[in-house]
C-alpha positions as CSV (number, residue, x, y, z in Angstrom):
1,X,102.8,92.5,145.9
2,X,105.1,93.2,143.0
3,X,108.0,95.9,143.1
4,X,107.1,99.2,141.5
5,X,109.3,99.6,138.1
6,X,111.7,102.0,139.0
7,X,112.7,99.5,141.3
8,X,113.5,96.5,139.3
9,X,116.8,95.5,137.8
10,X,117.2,95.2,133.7
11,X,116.6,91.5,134.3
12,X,113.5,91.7,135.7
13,X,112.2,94.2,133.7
14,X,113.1,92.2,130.8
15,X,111.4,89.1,132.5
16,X,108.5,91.2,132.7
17,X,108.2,92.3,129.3
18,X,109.8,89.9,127.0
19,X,109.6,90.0,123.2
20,X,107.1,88.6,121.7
21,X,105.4,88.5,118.3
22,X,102.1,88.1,117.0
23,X,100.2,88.2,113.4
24,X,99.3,91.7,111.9
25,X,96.9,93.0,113.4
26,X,93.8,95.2,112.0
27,X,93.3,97.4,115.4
28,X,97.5,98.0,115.5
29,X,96.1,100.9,112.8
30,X,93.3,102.0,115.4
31,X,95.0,102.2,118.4
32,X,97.6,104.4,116.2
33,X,94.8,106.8,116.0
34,X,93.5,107.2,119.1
35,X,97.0,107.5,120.2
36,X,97.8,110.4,117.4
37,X,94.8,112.7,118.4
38,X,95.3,112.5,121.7
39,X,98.9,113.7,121.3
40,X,97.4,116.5,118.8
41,X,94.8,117.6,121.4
42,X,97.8,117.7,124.2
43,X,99.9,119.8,121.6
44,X,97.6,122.3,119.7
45,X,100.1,125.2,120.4
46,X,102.8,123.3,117.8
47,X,101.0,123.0,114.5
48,X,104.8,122.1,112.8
49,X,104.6,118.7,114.9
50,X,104.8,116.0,112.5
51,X,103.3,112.6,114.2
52,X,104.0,109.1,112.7
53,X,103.2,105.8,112.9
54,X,106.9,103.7,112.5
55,X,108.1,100.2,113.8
56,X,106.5,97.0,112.5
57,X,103.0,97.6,113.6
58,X,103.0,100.2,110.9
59,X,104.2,97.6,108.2
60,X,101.5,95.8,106.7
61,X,101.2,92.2,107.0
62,X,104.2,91.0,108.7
63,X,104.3,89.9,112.8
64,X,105.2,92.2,115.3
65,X,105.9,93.2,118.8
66,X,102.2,94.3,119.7
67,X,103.7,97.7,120.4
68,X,102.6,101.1,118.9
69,X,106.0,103.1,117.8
70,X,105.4,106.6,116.9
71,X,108.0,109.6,115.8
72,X,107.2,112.5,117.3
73,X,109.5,115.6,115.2
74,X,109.8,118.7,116.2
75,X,111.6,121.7,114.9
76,X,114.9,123.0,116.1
77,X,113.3,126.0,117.6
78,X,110.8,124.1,119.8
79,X,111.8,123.4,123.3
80,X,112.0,119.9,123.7
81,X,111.9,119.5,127.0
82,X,108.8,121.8,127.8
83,X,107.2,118.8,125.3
84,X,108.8,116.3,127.3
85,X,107.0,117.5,130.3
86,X,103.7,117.6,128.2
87,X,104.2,114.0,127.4
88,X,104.8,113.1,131.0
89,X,101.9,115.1,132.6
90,X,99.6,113.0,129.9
91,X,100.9,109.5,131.3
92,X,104.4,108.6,128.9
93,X,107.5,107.5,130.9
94,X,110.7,109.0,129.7
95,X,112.8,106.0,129.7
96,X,116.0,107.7,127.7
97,X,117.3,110.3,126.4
98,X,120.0,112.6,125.0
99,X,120.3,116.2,123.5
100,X,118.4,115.3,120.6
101,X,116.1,112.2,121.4
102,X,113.7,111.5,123.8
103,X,111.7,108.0,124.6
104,X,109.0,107.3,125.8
105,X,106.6,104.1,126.6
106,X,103.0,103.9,127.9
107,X,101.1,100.8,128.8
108,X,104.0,99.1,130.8
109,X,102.8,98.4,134.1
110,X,104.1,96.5,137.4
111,X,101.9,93.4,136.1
112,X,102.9,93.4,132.9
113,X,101.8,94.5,129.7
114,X,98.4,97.0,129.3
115,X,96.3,96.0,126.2
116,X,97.6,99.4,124.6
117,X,101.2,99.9,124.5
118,X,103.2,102.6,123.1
119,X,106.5,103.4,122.3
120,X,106.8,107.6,121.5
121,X,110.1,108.9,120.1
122,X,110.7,112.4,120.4
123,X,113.3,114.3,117.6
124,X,114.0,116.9,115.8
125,X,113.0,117.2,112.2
126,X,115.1,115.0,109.8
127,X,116.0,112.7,112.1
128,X,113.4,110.4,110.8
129,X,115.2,107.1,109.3
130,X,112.5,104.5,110.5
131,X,109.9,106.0,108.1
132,X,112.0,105.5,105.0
133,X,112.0,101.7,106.3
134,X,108.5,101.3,106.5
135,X,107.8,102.7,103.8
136,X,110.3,100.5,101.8
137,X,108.9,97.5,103.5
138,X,105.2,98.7,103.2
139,X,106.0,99.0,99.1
140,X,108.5,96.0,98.9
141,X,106.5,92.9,100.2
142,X,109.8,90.1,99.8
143,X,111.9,92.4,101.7
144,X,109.3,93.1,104.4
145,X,108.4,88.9,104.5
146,X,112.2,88.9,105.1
147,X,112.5,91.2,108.0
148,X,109.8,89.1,109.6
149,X,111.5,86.0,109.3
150,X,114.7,87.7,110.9
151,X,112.7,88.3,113.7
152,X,110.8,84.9,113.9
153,X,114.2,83.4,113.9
154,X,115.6,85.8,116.5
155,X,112.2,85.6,119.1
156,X,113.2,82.9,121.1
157,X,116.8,83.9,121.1
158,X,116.3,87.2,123.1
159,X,113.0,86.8,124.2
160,X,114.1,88.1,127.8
161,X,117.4,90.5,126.2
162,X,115.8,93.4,124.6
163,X,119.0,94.6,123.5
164,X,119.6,92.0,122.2
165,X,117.1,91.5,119.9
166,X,117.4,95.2,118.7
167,X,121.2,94.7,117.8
168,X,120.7,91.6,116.3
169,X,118.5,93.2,113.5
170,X,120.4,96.3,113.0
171,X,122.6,95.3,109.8
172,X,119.2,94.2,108.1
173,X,117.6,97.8,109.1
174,X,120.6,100.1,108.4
175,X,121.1,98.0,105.3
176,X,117.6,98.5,104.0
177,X,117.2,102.1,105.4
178,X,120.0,103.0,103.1
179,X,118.3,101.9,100.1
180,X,115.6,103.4,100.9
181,X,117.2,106.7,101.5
182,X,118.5,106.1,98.4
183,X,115.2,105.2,96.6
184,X,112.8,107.8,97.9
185,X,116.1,110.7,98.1
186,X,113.9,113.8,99.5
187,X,110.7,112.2,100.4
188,X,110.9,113.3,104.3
189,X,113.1,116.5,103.7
């Protein structure tokens, strides 16, 4: 009988979960969609919620982790944490937050992986940087064929160190999110 979550150390976690990468795949958009209505039929009463599909599942054509990101953004006047509790009642885990982000992930189990998982990201409007990489990715196929060989070459390196992984990628992200900000100046204002 394996420990619940709660109870396992970083390490083991990590063990549990490792990175790992896999072709593009078609259903990535799918599961997005399921995913989006459901979290538009648990929050009718906030029409200003914008929903988005980010990470590398939402970039077309390059390998990813197998793992639904979406941005959740709210508006200043929304109480975040009464969504929060929405989230949780509806099956997310809040693995972080602070006063103005919240995360979430759904599909982690004390097995392993479900065939669905999700990462949600909860934030206040504007605070939305990972779309402006996507898209410049999504319209800038050399740069997006480079990101993925980044993370090809990093896979094996942190396949059990998520943090790892995440830092070692974030000069090529903040680097290309900058241009992007720079290219598409407005776009998510």
């Amino acid at each position: 009988m394996s420990k619940p979550l709660s109870e396992m150390t970083r390490e083991e976690l990590w063990h549990l979960f490792p990175i790992f990468l896999t072709e593009h795949q078609a259903c990535w958009e799918a599961w997005y969609d399921e995913e989006h209505m459901l979290l538009s039929s648990i929050l009718p009463q906030y029409p200003t919620i914008q929903i988005s599909h980010i990470g590398s599942t939402a970039v077309q054509r390059i390998w990813a982790k197998p793992i639904i990101d979406i941005l959740v953004q709210i508006t200043e006047q929304m109480d975040m944490q009464a969504i929060c509790d929405i989230f949780t009642e509806n099956g997310y885990l809040c693995m972080s937050r602070s006063d103005s982000r919240i995360s979430f992930n759904k599909g982690y189990t004390a097995s392993g992986f479900a065939e669905k998982v999700f990462h949600l990201h909860l934030r206040y409007a504007g605070d939305n940087d990972e779309l402006y990489f996507r898209d410049y990715l999504n319209e800038h196929a050399d740069v997006a064929e480079e990101y993925e060989k980044l993370k090809l070459a990093l896979w094996k390196t942190y396949e059990y160190d998520r943090d790892g992984y995440t830092d070692a990628k974030t000069a090529f992200i903040s680097e290309i999110t900058r241009k992007a900000k720079a290219a598409y100046a407005g776009r998510y204002m």
